[in-house]
mmCIF file of the N, C-alpha and C atoms, coordinates in Angstrom:
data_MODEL
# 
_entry.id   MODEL 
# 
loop_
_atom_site.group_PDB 
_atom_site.id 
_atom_site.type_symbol 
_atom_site.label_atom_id 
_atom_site.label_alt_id 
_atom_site.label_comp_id 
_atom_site.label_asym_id 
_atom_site.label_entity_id 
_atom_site.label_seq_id 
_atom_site.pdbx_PDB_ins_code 
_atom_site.Cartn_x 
_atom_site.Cartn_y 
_atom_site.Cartn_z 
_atom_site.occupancy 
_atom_site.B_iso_or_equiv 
_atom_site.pdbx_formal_charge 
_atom_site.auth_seq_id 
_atom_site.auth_comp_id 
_atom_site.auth_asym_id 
_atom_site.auth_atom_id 
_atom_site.pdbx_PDB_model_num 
ATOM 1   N N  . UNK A 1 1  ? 81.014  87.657  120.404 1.00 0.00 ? 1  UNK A N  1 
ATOM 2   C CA . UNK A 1 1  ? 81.291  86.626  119.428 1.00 0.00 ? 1  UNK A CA 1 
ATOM 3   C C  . UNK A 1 1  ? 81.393  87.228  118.018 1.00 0.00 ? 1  UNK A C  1 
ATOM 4   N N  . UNK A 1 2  ? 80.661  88.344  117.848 1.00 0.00 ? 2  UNK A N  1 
ATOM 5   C CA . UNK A 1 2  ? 80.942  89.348  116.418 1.00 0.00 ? 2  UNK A CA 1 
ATOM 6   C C  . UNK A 1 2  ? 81.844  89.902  116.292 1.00 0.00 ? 2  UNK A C  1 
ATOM 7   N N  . UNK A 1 3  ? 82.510  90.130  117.724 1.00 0.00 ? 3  UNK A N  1 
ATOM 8   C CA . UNK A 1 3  ? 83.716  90.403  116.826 1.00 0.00 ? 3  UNK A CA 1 
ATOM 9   C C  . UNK A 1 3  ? 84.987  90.014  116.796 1.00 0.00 ? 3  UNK A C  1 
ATOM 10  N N  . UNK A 1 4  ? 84.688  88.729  117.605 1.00 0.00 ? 4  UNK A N  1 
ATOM 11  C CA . UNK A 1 4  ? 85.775  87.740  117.064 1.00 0.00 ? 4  UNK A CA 1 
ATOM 12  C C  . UNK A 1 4  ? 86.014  87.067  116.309 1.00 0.00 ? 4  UNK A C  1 
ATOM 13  N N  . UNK A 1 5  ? 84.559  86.547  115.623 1.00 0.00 ? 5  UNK A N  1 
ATOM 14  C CA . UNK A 1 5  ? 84.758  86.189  113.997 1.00 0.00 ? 5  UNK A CA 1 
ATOM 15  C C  . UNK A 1 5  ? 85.047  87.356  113.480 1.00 0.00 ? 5  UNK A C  1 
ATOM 16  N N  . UNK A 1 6  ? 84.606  88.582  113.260 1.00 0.00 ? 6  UNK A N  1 
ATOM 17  C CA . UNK A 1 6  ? 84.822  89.524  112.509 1.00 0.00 ? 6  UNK A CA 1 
ATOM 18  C C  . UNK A 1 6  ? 86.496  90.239  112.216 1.00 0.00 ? 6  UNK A C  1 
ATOM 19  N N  . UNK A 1 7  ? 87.016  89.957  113.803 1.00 0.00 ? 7  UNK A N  1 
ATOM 20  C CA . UNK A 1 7  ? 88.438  90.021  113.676 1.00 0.00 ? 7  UNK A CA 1 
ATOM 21  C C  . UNK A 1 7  ? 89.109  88.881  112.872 1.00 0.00 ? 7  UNK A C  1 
ATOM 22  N N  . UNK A 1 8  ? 88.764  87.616  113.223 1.00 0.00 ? 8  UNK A N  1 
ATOM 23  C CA . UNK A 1 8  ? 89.336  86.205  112.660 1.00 0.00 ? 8  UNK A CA 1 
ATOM 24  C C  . UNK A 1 8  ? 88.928  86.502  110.812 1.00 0.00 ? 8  UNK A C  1 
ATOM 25  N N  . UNK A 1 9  ? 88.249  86.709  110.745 1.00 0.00 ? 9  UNK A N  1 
ATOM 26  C CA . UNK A 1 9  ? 87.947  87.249  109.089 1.00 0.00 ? 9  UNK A CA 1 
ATOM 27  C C  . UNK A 1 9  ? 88.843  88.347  108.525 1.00 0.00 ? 9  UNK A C  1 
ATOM 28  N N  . UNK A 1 10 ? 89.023  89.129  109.151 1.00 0.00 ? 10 UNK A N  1 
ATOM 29  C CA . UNK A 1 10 ? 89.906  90.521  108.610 1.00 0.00 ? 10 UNK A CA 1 
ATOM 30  C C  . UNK A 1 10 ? 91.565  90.116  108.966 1.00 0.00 ? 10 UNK A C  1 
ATOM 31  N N  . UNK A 1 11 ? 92.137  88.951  109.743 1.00 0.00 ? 11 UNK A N  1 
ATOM 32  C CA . UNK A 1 11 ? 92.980  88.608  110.109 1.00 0.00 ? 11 UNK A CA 1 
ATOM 33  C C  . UNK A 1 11 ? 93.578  87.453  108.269 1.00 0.00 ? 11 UNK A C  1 
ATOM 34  N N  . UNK A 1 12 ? 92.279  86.725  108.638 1.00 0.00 ? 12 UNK A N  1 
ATOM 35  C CA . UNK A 1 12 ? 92.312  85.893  107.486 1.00 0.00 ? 12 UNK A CA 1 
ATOM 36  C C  . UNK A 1 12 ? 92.775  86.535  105.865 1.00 0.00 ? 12 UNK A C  1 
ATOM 37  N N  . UNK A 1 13 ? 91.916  87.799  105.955 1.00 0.00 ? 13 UNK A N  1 
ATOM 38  C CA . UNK A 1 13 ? 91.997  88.600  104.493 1.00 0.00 ? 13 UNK A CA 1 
ATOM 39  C C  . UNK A 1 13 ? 93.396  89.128  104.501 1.00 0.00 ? 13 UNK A C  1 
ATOM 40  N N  . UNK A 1 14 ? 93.870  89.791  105.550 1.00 0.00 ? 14 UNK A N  1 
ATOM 41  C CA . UNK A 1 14 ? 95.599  90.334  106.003 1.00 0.00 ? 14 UNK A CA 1 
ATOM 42  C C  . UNK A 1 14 ? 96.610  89.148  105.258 1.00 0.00 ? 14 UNK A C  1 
ATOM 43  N N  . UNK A 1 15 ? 95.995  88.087  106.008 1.00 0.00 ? 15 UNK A N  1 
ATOM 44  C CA . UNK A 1 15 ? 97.351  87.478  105.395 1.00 0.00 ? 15 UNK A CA 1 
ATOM 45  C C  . UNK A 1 15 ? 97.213  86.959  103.919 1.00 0.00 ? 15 UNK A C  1 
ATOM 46  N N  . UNK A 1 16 ? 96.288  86.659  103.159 1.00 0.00 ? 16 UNK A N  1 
ATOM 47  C CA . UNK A 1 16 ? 96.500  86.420  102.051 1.00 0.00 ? 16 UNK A CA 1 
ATOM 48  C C  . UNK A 1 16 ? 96.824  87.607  100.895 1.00 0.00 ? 16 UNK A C  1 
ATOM 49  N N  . UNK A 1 17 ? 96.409  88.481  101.224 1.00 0.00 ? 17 UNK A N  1 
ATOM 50  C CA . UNK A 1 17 ? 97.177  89.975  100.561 1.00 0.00 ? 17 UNK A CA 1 
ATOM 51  C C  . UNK A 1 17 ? 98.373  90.406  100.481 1.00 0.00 ? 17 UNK A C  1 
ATOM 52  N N  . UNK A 1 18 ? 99.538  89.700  99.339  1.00 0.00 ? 18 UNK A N  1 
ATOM 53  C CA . UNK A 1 18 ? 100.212 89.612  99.537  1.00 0.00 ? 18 UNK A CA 1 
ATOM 54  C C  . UNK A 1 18 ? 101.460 91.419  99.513  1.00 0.00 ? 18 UNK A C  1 
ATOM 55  N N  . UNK A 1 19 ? 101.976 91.762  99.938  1.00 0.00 ? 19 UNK A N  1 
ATOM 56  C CA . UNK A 1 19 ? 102.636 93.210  100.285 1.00 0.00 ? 19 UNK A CA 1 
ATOM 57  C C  . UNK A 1 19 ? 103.364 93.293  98.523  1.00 0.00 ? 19 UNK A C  1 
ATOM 58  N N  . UNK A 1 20 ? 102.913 94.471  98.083  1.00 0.00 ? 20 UNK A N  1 
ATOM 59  C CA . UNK A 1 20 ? 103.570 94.851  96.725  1.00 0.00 ? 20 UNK A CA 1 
ATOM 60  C C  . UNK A 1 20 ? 104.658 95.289  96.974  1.00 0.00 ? 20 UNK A C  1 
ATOM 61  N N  . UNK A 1 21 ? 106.526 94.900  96.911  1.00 0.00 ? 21 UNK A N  1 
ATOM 62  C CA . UNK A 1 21 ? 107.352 95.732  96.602  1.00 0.00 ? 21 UNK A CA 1 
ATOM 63  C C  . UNK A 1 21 ? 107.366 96.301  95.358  1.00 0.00 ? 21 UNK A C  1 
ATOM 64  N N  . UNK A 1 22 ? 108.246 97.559  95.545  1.00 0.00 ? 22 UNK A N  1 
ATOM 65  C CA . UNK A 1 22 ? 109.109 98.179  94.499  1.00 0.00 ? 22 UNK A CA 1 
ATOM 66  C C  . UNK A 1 22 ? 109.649 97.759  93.704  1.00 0.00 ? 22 UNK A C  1 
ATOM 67  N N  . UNK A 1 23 ? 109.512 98.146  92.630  1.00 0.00 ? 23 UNK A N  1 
ATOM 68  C CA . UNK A 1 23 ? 110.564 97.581  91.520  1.00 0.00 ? 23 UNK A CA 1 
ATOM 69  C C  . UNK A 1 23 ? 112.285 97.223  92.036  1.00 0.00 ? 23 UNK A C  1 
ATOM 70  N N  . UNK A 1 24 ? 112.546 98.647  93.388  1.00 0.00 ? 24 UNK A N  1 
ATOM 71  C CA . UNK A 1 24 ? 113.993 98.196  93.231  1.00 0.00 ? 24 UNK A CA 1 
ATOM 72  C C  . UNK A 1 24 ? 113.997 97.320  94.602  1.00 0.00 ? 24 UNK A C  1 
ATOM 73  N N  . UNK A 1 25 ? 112.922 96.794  95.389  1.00 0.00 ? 25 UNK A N  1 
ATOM 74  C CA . UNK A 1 25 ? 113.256 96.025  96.499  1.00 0.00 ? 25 UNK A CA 1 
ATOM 75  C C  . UNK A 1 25 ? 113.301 94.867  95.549  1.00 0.00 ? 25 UNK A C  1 
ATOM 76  N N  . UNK A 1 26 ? 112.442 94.364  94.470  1.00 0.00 ? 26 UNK A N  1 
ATOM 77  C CA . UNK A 1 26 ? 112.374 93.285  93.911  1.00 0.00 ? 26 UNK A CA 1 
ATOM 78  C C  . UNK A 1 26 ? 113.426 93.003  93.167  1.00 0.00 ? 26 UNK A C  1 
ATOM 79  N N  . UNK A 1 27 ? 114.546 93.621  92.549  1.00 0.00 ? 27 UNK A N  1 
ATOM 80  C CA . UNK A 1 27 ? 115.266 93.718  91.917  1.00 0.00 ? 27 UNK A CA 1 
ATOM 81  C C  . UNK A 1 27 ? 116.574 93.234  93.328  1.00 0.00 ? 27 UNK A C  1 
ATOM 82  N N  . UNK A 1 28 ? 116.705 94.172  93.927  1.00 0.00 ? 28 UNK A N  1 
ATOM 83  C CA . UNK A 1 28 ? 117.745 93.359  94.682  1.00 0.00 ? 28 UNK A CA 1 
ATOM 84  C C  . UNK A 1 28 ? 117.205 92.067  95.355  1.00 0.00 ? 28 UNK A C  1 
ATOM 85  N N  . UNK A 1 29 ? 116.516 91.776  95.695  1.00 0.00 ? 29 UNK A N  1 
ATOM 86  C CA . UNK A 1 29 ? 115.752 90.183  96.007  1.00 0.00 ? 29 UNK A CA 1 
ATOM 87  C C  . UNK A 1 29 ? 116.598 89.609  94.917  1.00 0.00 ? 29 UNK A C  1 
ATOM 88  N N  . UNK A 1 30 ? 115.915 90.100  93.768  1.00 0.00 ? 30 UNK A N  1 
ATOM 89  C CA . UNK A 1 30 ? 116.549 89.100  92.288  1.00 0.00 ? 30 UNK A CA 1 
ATOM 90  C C  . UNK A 1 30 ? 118.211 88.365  91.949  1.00 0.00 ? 30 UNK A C  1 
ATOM 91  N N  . UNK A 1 31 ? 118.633 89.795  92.864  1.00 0.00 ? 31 UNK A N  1 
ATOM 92  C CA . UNK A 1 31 ? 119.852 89.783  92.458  1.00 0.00 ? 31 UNK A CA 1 
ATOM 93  C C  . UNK A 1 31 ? 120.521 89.113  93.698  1.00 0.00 ? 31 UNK A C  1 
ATOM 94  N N  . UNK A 1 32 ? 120.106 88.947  95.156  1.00 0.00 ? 32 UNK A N  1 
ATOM 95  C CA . UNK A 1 32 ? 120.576 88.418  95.909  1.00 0.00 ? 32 UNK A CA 1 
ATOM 96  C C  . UNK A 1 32 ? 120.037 86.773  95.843  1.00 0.00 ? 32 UNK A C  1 
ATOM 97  N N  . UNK A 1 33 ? 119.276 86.571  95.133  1.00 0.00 ? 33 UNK A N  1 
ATOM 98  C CA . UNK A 1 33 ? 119.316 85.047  95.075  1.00 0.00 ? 33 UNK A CA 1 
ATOM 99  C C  . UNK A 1 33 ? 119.936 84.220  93.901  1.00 0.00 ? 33 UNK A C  1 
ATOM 100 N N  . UNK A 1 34 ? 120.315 85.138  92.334  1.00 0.00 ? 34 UNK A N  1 
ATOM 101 C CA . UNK A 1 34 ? 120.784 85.037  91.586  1.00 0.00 ? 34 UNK A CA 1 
ATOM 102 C C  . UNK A 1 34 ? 122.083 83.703  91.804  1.00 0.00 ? 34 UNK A C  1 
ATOM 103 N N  . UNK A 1 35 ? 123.104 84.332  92.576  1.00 0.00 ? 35 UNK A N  1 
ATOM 104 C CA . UNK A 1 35 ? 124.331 83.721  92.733  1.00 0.00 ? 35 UNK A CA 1 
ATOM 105 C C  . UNK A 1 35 ? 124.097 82.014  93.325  1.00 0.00 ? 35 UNK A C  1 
ATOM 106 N N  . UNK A 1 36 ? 122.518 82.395  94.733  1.00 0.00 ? 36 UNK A N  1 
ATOM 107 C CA . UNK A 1 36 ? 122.714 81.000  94.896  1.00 0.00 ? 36 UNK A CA 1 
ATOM 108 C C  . UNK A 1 36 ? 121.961 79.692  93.393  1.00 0.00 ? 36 UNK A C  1 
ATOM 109 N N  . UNK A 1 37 ? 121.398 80.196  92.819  1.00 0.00 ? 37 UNK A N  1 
ATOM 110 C CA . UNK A 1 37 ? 121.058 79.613  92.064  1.00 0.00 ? 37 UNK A CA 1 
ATOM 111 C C  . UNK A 1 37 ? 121.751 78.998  90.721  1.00 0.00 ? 37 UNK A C  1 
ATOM 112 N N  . UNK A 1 38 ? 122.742 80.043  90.391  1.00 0.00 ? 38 UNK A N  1 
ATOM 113 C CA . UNK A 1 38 ? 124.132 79.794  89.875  1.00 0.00 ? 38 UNK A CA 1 
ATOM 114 C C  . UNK A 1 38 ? 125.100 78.818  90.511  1.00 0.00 ? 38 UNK A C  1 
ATOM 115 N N  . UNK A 1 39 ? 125.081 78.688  91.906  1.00 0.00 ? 39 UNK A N  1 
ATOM 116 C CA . UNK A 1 39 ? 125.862 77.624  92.496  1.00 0.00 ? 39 UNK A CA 1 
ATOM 117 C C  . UNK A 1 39 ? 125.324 76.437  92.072  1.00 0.00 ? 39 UNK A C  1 
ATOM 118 N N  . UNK A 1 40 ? 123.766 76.030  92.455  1.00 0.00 ? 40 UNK A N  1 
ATOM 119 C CA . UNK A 1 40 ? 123.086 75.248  92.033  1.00 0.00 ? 40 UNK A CA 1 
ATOM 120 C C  . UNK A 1 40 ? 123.018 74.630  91.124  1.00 0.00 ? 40 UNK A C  1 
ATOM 121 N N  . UNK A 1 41 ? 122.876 75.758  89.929  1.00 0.00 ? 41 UNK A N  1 
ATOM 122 C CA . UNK A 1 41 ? 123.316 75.191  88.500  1.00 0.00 ? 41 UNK A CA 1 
ATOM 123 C C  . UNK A 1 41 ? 124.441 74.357  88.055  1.00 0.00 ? 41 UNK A C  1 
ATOM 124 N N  . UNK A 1 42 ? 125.597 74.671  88.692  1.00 0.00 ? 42 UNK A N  1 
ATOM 125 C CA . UNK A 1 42 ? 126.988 74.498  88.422  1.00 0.00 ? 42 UNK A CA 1 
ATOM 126 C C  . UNK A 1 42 ? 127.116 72.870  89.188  1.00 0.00 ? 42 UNK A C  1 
ATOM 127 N N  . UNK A 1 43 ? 126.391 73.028  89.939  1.00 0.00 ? 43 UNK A N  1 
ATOM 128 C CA . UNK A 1 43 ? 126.207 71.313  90.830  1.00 0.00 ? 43 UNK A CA 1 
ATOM 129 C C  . UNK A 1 43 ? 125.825 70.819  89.925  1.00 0.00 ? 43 UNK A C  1 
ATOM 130 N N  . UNK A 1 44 ? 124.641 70.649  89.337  1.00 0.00 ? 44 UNK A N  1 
ATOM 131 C CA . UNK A 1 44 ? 124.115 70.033  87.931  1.00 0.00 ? 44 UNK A CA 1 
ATOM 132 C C  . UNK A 1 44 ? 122.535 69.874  88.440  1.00 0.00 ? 44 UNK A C  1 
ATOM 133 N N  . UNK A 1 45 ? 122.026 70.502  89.498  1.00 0.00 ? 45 UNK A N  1 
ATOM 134 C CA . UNK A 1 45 ? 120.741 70.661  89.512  1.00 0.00 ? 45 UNK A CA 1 
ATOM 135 C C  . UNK A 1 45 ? 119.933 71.379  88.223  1.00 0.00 ? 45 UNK A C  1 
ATOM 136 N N  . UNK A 1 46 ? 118.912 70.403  87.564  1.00 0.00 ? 46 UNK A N  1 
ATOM 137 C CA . UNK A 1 46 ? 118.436 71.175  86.687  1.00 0.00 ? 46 UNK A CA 1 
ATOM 138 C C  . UNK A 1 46 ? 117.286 72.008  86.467  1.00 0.00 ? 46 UNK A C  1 
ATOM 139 N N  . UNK A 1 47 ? 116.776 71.708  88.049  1.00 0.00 ? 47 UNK A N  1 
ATOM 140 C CA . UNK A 1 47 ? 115.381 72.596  88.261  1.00 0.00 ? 47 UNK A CA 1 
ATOM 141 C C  . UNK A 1 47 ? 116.113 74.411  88.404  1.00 0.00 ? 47 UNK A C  1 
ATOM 142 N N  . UNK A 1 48 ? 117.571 74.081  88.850  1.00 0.00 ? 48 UNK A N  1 
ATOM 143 C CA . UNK A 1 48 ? 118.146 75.154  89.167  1.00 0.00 ? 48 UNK A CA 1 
ATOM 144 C C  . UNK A 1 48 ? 118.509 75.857  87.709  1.00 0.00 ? 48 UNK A C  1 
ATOM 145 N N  . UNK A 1 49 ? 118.550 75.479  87.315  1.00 0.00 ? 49 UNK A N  1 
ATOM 146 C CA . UNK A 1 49 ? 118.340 76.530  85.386  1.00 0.00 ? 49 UNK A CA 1 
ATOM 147 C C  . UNK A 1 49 ? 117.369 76.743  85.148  1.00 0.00 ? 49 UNK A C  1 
ATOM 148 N N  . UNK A 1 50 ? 116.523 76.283  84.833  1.00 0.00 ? 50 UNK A N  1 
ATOM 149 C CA . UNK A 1 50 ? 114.849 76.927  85.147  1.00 0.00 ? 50 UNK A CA 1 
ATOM 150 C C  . UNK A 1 50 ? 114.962 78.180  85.550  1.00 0.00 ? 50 UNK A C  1 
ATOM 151 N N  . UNK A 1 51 ? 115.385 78.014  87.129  1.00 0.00 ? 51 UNK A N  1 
ATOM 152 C CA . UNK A 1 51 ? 115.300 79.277  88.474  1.00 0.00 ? 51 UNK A CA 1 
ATOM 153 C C  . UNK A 1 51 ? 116.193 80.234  87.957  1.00 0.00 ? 51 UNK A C  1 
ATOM 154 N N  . UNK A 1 52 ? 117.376 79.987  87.205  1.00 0.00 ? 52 UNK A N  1 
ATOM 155 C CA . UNK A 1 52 ? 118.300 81.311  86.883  1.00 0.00 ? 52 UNK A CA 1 
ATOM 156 C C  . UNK A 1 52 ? 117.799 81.515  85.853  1.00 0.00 ? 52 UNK A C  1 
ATOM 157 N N  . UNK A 1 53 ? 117.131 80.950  84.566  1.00 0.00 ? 53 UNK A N  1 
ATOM 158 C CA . UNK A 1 53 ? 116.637 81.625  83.619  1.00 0.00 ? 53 UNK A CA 1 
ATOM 159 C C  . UNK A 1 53 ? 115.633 81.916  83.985  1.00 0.00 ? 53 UNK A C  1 
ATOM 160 N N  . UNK A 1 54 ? 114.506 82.020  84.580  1.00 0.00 ? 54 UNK A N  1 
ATOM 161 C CA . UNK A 1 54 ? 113.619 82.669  85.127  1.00 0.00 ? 54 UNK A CA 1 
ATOM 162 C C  . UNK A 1 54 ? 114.064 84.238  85.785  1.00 0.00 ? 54 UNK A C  1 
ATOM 163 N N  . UNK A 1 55 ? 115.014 84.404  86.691  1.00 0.00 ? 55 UNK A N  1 
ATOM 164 C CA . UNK A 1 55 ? 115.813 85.334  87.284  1.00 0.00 ? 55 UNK A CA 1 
ATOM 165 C C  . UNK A 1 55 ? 116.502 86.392  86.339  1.00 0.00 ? 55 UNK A C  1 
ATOM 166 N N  . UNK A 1 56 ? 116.961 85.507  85.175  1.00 0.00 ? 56 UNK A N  1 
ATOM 167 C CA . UNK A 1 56 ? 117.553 86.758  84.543  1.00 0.00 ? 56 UNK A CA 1 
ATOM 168 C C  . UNK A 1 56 ? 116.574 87.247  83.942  1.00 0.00 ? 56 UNK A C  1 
ATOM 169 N N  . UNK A 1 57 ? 115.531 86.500  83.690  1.00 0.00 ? 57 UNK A N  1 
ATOM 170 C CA . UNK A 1 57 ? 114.423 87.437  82.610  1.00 0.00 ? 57 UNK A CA 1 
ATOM 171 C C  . UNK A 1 57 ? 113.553 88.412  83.813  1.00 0.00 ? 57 UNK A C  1 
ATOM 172 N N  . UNK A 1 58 ? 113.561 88.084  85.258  1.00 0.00 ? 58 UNK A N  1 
ATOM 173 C CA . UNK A 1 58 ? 112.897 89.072  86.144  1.00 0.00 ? 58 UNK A CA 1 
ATOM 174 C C  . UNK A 1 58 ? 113.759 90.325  85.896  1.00 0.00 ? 58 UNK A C  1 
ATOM 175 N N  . UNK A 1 59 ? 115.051 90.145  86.090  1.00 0.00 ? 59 UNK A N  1 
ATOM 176 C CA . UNK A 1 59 ? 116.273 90.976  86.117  1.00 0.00 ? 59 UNK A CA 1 
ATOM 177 C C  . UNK A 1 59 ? 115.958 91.955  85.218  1.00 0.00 ? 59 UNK A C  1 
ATOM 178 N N  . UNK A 1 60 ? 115.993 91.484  84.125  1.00 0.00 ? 60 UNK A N  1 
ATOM 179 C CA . UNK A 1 60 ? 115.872 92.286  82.656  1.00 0.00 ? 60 UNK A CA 1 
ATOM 180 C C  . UNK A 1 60 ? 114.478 93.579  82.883  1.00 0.00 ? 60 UNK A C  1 
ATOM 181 N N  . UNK A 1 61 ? 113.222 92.518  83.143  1.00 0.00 ? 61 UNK A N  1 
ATOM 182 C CA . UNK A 1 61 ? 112.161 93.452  83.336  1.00 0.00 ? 61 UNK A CA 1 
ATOM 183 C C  . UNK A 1 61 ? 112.173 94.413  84.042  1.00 0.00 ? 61 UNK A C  1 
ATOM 184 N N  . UNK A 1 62 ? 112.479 94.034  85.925  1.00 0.00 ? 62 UNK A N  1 
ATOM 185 C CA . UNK A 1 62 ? 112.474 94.930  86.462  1.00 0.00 ? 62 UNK A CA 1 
ATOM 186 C C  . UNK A 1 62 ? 113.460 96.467  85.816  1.00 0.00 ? 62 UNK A C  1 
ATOM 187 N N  . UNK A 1 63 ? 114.837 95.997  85.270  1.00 0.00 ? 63 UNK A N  1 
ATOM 188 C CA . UNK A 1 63 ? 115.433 96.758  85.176  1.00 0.00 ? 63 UNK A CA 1 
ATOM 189 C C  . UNK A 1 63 ? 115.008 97.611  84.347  1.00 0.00 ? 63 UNK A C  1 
ATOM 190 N N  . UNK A 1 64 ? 114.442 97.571  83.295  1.00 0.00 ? 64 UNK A N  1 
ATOM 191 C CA . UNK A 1 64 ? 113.641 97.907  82.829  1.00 0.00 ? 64 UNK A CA 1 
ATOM 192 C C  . UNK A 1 64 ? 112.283 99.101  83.038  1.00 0.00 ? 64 UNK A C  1 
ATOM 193 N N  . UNK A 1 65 ? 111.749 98.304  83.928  1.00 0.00 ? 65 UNK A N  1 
ATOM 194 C CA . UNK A 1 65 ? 110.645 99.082  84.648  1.00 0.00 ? 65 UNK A CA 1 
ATOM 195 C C  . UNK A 1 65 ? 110.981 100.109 85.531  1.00 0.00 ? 65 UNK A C  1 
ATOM 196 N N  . UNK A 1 66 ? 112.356 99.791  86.382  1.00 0.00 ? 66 UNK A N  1 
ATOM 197 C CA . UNK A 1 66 ? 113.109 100.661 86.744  1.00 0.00 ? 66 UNK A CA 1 
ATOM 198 C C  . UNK A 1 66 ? 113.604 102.315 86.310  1.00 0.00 ? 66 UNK A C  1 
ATOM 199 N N  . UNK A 1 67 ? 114.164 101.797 84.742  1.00 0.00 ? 67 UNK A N  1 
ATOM 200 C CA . UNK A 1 67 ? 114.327 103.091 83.874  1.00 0.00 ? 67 UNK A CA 1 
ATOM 201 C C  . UNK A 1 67 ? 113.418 103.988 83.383  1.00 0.00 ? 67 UNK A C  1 
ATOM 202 N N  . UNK A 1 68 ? 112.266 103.527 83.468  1.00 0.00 ? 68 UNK A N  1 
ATOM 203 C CA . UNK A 1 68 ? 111.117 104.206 82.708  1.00 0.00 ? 68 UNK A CA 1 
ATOM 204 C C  . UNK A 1 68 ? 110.742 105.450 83.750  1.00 0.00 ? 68 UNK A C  1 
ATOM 205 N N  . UNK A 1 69 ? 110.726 106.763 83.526  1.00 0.00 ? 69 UNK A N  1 
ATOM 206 C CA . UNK A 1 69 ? 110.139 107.276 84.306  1.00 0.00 ? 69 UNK A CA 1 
ATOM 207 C C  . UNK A 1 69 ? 108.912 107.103 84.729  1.00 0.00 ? 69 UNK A C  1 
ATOM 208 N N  . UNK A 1 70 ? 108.316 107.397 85.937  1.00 0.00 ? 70 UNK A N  1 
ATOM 209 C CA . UNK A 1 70 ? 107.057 107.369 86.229  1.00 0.00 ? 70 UNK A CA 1 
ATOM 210 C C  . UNK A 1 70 ? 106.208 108.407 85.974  1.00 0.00 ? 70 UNK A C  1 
ATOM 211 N N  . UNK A 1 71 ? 104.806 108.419 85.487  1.00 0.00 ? 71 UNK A N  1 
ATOM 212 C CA . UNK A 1 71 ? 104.479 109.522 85.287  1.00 0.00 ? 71 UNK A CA 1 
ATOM 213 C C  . UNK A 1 71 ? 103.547 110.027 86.865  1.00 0.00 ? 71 UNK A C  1 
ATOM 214 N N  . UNK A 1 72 ? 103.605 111.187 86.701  1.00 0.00 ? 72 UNK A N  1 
ATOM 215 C CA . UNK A 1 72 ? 103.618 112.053 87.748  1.00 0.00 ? 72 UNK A CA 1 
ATOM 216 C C  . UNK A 1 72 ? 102.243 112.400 87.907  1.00 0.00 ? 72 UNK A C  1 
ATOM 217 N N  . UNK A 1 73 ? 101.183 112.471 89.143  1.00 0.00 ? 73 UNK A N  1 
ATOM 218 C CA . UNK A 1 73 ? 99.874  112.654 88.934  1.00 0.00 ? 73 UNK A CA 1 
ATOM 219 C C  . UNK A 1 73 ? 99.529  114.092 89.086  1.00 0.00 ? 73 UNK A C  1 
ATOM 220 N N  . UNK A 1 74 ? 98.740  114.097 87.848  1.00 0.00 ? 74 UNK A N  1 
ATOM 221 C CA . UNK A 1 74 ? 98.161  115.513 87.953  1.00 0.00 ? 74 UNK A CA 1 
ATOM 222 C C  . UNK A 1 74 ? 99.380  115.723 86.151  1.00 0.00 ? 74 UNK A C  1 
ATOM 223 N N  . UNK A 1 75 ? 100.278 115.285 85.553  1.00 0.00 ? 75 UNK A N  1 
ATOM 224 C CA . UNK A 1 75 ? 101.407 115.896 84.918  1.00 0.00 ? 75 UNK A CA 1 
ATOM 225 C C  . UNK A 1 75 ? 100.646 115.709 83.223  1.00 0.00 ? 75 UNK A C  1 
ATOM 226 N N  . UNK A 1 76 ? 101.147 116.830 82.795  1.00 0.00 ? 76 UNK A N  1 
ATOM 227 C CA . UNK A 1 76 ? 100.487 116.095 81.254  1.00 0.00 ? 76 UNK A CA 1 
ATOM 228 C C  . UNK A 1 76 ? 101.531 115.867 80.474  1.00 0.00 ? 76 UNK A C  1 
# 
């Protein structure tokens, strides 16, 4: 029974941890939902401008964060 709660607990913690992408997996995410949200907009949904101005300002950052080199461990 210990360690089936104990599994059901570590199962529980798994899924709420959510997986960190990359700057550039997140960036194409950004950019592949971009367009539908632009359709959206153009319908006259207005929660859907929100969502593309939200998008372009992810856009901007990541790209951003993108350019910056990383610094290197151990590098001075």
């Amino acid at each position: 029974m210990l360690c089936l709660g104990l599994a059901a607990a570590l199962t529980a913690l798994t899924r709420s941890a959510a997986p960190i992408a990359s700057p550039g997996e997140q960036l194409s995410l950004v950019v592949q939902r971009m367009p539908f949200e632009a359709q959206n907009a153009l319908r006259g949904e207005v929660s859907a401008f929100d969502a593309l101005a939200k998008s372009a300002a992810r856009l901007k950052s990541l790209r951003a964060a993108i350019r910056v080199p990383q610094m290197q461990p151990g590098a001075s």
